[in-house]
Structures are given as C-alpha cells and as structure tokens.
C-alpha positions as CSV (number, residue, x, y, z in Angstrom):
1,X,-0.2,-16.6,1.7
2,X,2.9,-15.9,3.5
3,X,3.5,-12.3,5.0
4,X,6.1,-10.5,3.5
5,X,5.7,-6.8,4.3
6,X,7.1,-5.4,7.3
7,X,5.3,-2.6,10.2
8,X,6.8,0.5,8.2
9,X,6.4,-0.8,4.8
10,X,2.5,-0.6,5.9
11,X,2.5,2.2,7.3
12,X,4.3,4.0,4.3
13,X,1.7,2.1,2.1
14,X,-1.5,3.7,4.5
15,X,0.1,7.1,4.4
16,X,0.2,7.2,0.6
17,X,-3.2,6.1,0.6
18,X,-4.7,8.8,3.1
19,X,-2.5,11.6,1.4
20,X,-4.5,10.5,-2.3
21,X,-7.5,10.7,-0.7
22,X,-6.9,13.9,0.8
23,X,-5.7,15.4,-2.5
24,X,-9.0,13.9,-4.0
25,X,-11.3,15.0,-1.4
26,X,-9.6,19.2,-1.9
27,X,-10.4,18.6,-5.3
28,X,-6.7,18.4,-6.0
29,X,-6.5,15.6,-8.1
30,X,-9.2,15.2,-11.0
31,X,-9.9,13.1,-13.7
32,X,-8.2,10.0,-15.0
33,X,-5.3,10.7,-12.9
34,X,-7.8,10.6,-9.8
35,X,-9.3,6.9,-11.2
36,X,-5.4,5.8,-11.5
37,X,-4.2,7.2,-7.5
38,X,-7.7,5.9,-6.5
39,X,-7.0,2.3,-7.8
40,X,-3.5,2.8,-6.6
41,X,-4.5,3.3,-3.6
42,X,-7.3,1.0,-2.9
43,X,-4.4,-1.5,-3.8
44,X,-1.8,-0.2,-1.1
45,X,-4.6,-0.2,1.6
46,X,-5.6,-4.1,0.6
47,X,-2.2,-5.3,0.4
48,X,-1.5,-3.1,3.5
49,X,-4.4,-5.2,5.4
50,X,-3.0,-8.8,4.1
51,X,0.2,-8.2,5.2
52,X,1.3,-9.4,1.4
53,X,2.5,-8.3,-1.8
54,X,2.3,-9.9,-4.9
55,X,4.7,-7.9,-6.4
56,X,7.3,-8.9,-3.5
57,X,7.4,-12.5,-4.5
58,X,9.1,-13.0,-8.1
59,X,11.6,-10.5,-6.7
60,X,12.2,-12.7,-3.3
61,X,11.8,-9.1,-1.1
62,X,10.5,-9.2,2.3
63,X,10.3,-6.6,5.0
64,X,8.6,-9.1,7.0
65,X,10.8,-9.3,10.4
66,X,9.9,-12.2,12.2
67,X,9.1,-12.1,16.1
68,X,11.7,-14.1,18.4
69,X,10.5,-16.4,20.6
C-alpha cells in the first residue's frame, strides 16, 4: 500500500474520531446514529494509523508530502 494521506489530514481524521467519542461517552449521541459515527470513526482512526485511504485512490488524491533527501 502506498501512503497517501498527509500529517494534518490525520490529524483532522483523529480529531473527528475523539470528538464522536466524546459526544458518545456524554451520552450525546444515541442510537443508530451512534453505531453509524462509531463505525465512522473506528474507520478514520484505522485509515489514520495506515497512513492510506482507499477512497483516495480512484480519485488520484494525495496529501502525502514526501520528505526531501
């Protein structure tokens, strides 16, 4: 798999993720739409990790910035 998310697209992604589970944890969010922004967000926090988006690739995006030598 090649990388294809950038530093502050993961961070954005890991954000989103702790503010759902802080809305879930205050008892904010309940329900189905709490199964959907829990998937959701168990999603951004994997791809976060992985450094890869499947979504990103039939759309050739990248926020990957490559390090120079």
């Amino acid at each position: 798999m090649k990388k294809n998310m950038g530093a502050t697209d993961k961070a954005i992604r890991i954000l989103t993720a702790a503010a759902i589970a802080v809305l879930y944890f205050t008892n904010v969010i309940a329900g189905m739409w709490a199964i959907i922004l829990g998937i959701l967000a168990a999603v951004f926090l994997l791809t976060s990790f992985i450094s890869f988006c499947p979504l990103y690739l039939p759309f050739h995006i990248s926020t990957y910035k490559k390090k120079k030598q």
